[in-house]
Structure formats: structure tokens, C-alpha cells
C-alpha positions in Angstrom: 33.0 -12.6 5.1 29.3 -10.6 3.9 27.4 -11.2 0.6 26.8 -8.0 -1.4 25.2 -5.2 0.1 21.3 -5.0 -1.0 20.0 -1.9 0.6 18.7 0.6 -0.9 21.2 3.5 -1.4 20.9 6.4 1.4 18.9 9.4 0.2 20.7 13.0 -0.2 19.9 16.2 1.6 17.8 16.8 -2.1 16.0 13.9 -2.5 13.1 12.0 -0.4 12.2 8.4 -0.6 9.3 7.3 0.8 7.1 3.7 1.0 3.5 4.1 1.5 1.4 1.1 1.4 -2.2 1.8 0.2 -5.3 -0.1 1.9 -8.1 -1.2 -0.1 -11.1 -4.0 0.1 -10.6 -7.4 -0.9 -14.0 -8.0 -3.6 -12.6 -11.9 -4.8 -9.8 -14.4 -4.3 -8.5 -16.5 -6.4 -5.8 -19.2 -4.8 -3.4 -17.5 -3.1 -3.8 -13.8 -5.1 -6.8 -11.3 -4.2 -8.2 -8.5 -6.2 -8.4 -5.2 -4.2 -10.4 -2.6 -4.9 -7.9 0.9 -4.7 -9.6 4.1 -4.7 -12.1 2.9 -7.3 -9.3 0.5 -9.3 -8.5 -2.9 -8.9 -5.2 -4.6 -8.1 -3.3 -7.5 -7.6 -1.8 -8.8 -4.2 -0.8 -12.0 -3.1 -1.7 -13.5 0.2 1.3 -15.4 0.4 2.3 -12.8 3.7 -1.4 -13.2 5.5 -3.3 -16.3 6.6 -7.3 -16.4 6.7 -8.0 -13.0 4.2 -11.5 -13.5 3.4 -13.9 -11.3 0.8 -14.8 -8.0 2.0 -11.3 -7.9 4.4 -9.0 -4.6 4.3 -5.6 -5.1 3.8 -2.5 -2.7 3.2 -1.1 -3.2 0.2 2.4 -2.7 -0.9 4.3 -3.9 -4.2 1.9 -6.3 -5.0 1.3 -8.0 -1.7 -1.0 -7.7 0.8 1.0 -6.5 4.5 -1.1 -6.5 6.9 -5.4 -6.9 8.0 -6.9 -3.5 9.2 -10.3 -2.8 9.8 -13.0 -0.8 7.6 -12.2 2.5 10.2 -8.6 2.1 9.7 -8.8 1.9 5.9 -11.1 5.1 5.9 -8.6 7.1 8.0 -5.8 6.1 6.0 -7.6 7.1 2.3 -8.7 10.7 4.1 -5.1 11.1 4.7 -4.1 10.3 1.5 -6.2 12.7 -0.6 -5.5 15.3 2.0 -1.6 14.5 1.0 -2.4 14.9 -2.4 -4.7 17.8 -2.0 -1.3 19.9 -0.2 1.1 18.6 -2.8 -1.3 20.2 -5.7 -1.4 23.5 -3.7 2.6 23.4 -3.6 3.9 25.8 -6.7 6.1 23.9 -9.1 10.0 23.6 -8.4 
């Protein structure tokens, strides 16, 4: 006998679902919740998933929680990526 079935419901041929988690740099702490610094705004994230985050860290974040340490390089890389995502979607003509 199974509980009720939680996932997420399976995408169509029309329609993509991503997750992206976003990295940013860790500028104060408070308990067990940091403010990032995002592509010039700041966010939320618990630390509840990480142990030994400290000011100044890079960490992905992803619905309000901080996933995983990366370094400075890493961060950089991922950003570039990012706005070169969003520079190719603004070049796309409307649907």
C-alpha cells in the first residue's frame, strides 16, 4: 500500500520545466538564514542543508535554501552562462 503520489506531473511534448539554481555571495548571517547577494539583489536562504557557510562563501541557491558551496570561479562561470541564456532567449522572436 503507497501514500499519494507527490511528483511533479510529467511535462508534454509543448511544454519545458526546468530548475535552475542561481549562485550568489553570502554578505551576513543571521542564525541559521543568510542573505545572498543575486546579481546585484539580495535574498533569503536558509543554511539548514549546509554546515560551516561563513561570510563571503558562494552557494547555489534554489527555493529559498542554500544547496550546495562552490567557489568564487564556479559562481562566475555559472552567472556568464546565465546572462548568455538570457541574452539568446531575448534574440528568440515572440511565439
Amino acid at each position: 500500500m503507497s501514500g499519494p503520489d507527490h511528483r511533479a506531473p510529467a511535462a508534454s511534448n509543448q511544454e519545458k520545466i526546468m530548475c535552475l539554481s542561481i549562485p550568489g555571495k553570502v554578505i551576513s548571517i543571521e542564525n541559521d538564514i543568510a542573505t545572498v547577494s543575486v546579481g546585484g539583489s539580495k535574498v533569503q536562504a536558509g543554511l539548514q542543508l549546509l554546515d560551516d557557510v561563513k561570510i563571503g562563501d558562494y552557494v547555489l541557491v534554489h527555493s529559498g535554501f542554500a544547496l550546495q558551496l562552490i567557489s568564487e570561479e564556479e559562481a562566475a562561470r555559472t552567472l556568464e552562462l546565465i546572462r548568455e541564456l538570457e541574452d539568446l532567449a531575448d534574440d528568440e522572436p515572440p511565439v
